[in-house]
C-alpha positions in Angstrom: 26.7 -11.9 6.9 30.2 -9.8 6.2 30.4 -6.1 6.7 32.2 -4.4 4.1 32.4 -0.7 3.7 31.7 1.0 0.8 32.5 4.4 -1.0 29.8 6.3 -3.2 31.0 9.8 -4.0 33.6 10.2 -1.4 31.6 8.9 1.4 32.1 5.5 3.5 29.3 3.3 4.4 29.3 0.2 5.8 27.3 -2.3 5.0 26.5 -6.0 5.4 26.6 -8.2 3.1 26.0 -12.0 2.3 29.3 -13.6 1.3 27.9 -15.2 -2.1 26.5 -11.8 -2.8 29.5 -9.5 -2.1 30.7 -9.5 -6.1 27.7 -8.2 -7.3 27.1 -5.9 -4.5 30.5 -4.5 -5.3 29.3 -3.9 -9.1 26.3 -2.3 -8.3 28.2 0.3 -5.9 29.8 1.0 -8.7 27.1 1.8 -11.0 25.6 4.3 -8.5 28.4 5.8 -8.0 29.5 6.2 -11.5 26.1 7.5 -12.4 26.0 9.9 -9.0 29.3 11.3 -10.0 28.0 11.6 -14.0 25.3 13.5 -12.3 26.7 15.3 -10.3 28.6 17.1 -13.5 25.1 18.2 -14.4 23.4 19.2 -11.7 24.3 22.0 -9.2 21.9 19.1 -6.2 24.3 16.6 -3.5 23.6 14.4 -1.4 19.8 12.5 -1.0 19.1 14.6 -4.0 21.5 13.3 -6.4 21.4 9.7 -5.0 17.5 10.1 -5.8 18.2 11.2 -9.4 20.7 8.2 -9.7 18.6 5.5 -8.0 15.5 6.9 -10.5 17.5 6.9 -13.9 18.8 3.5 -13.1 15.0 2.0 -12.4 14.0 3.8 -15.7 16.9 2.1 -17.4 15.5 -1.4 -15.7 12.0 -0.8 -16.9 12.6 0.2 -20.1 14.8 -2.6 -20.6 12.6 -5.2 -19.1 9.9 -3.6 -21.1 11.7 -3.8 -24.6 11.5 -7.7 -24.1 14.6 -7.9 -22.0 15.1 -10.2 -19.3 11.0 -10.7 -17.6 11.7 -13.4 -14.8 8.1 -14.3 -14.5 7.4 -14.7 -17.5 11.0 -17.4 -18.1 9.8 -19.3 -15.1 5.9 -19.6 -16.6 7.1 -20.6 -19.7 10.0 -22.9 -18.1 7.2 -24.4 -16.0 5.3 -25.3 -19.4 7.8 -27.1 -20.6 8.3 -29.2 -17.6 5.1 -29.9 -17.8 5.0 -31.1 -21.4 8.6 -32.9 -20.7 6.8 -35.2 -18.0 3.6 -35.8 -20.4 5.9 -36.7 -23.3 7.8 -39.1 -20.5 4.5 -40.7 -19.8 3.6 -41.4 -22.3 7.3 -43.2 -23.5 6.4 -45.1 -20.0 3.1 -46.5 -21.4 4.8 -47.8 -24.7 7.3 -50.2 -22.6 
């Protein structure tokens, strides 16, 4: 694990990450602290306040998204799984013929 500090609205933090994971650690500190700061022009709250409102109006984007048929993980790997299934019972059948 690398440490690596951060900035969200004016504020260091360090935090560790994994080194394969740093890029899109880096984006998503971003996003938060776009979307504190875009808050923060709205509302008269700080702090564990605003990083609440953030951290809840991006999960609402998620859900909504994931909702609208965006990307549903569980359902990809059931119906990935399928496939592999029918992919070996086509093979076997290929086998029987030879």
């Amino acid at each position: 694990m690398d440490k690596i500090d951060i900035d969200l609205m004016g504020r260091q933090y360090s935090v560790s990450v994994k080194a394969d994971e740093k890029e899109t650690l880096l984006a998503a500190v971003t996003l938060v602290d776009e979307r504190m700061r875009k808050l923060a022009n709205k509302s008269t709250s700080g702090g564990e306040t605003l990083a609440l409102m953030a951290a809840l109006d991006i999960a609402n984007e998620f859900v909504t998204h994931q909702r609208a048929g965006g990307l549903d993980l569980p359902d990809y790997r059931r119906r990935i799984n399928l496939l592999g299934e029918r992919f070996e019972q086509a093979l076997a059948k290929q086998e029987k013929l030879f």
